[in-house]
Structure formats: structure tokens, C-alpha cells
C-alpha positions as CSV (number, residue, x, y, z in Angstrom):
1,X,0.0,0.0,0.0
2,X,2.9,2.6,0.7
3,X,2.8,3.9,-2.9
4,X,2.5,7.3,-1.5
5,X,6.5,7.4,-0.5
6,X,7.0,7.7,-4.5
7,X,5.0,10.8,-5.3
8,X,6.3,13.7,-6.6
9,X,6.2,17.7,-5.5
10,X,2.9,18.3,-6.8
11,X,-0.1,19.9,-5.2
12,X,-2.4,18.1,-5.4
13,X,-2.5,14.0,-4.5
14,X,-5.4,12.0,-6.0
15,X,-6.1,8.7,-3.7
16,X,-8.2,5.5,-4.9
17,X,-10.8,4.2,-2.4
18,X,-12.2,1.3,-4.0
19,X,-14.4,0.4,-1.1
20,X,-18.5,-0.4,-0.8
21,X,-18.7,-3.5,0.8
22,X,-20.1,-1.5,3.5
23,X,-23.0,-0.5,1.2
24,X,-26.6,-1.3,2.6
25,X,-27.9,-1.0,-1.0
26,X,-26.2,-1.7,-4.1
27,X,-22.5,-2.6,-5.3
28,X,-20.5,-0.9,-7.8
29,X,-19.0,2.2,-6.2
30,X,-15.7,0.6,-5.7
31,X,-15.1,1.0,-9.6
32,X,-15.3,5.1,-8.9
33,X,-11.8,5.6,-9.0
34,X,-10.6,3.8,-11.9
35,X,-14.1,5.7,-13.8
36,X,-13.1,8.4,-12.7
37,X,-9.6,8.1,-13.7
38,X,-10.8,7.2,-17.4
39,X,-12.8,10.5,-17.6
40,X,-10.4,12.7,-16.2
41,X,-7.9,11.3,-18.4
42,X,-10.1,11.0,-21.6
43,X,-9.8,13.3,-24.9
44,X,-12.9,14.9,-24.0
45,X,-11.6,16.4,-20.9
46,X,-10.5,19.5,-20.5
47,X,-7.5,20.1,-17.4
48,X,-7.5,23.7,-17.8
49,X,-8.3,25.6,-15.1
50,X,-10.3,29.0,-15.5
51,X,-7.1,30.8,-14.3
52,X,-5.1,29.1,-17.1
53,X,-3.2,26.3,-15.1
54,X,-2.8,23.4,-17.4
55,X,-3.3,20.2,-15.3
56,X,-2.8,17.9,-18.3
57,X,1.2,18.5,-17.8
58,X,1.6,16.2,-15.1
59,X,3.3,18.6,-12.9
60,X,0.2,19.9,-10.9
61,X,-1.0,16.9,-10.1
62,X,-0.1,13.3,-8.7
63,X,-1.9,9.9,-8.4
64,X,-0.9,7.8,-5.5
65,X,-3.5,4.9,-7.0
66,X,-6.2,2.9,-5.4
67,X,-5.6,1.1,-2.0
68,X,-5.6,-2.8,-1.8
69,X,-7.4,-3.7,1.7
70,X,-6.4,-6.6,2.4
71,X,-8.6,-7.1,5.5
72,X,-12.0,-5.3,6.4
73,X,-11.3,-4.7,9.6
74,X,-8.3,-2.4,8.7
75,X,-9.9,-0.6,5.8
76,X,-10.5,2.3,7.8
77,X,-7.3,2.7,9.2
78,X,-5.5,2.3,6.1
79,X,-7.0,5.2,5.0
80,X,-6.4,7.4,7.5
81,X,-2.4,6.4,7.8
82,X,-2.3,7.2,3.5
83,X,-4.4,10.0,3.3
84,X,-2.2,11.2,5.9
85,X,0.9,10.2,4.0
86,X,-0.4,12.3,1.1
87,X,-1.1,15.3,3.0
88,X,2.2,15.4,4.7
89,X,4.2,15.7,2.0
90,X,2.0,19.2,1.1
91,X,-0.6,17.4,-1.0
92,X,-3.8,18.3,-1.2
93,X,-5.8,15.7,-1.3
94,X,-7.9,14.6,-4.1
95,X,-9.9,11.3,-2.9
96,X,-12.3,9.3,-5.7
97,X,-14.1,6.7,-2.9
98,X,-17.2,5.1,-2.3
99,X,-16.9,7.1,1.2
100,X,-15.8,10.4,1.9
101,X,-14.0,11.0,5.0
């Protein structure tokens, strides 16, 4: 899970939370992050910013991917500890999840 020792000096951290097995209703949310990934990243997107920041350079932003839980118990937890990573190294953090912290 420690992908987030490897990210660069960028501002703003994306972090994959593929997680909805705690959903009382329907599955499916867990694919969010790669979705959203694939529009973000599509040639219909467009990563300007209205004050002309091009976010399609790679420098403004990095991707840490999606967490792998390995057990249920520690989802949570895991969570906190990379969100944290990410935010110490002066990220601001970008989360595509089934749950919002």
C-alpha cells in the first residue's frame, strides 16, 4: 500500500478508495476511482483551469492509486495512515471513494 513514498512535488494527490462493501444498498462504487480516472484522463476532458493552469502537464497533479485492503477490519485505518501520507508531503488531497472522509 505505501505507494504514496513515491509521489512527486505536486499539489495536489489523487487517492483511490475502492471500497463499498459496507453499502446497505447496491455494489458498484468501488469502480469510482478507476471511472473516474478514465474521464479525467479522456480526450474529451479538458484540465484547464479558469485561471489558465494546465493540469494535463503532469506537474500539478499526482496519483498515489487505489488502495488494496487486504482485510475489512483495517480498511478504515488504512486510510487514514495514506491520506495522511499524502497530506504530509503538502498534498492536497484529491480522494475518488465510495466514502468520503
Amino acid at each position: 500500500m505505501n505507494k504514496t513514498n513515491s509521489l512527486s512535488k505536486s499539489g495536489i494527490g489523487i487517492l483511490g478508495i475502492p471500497l463499498d462493501w459496507n453499502s446497505s444498498y447496491l455494489r458498484g462504487p468501488a469502480e469510482a476511482p478507476d471511472k473516474i480516472r478514465q474521464s479525467l484522463l479522456s480526450s474529451a476532458s479538458n484540465l484547464w483551469t479558469e485561471n489558465g493552469i494546465d493540469l494535463g502537464n503532469g506537474s500539478a497533479w499526482t496519483d498515489a492509486g487505489n488502495l488494496n485492503f487486504d482485510r475489512r477490519v483495517t480498511a478504515f485505518a488504512e486510510i487514514e495512515t495514506a491520506a495522511a501520507e499524502i497530506l504530509n508531503q503538502s498534498h492536497v488531497l484529491f480522494h475518488s471513494a465510495a466514502i468520503i472522509l
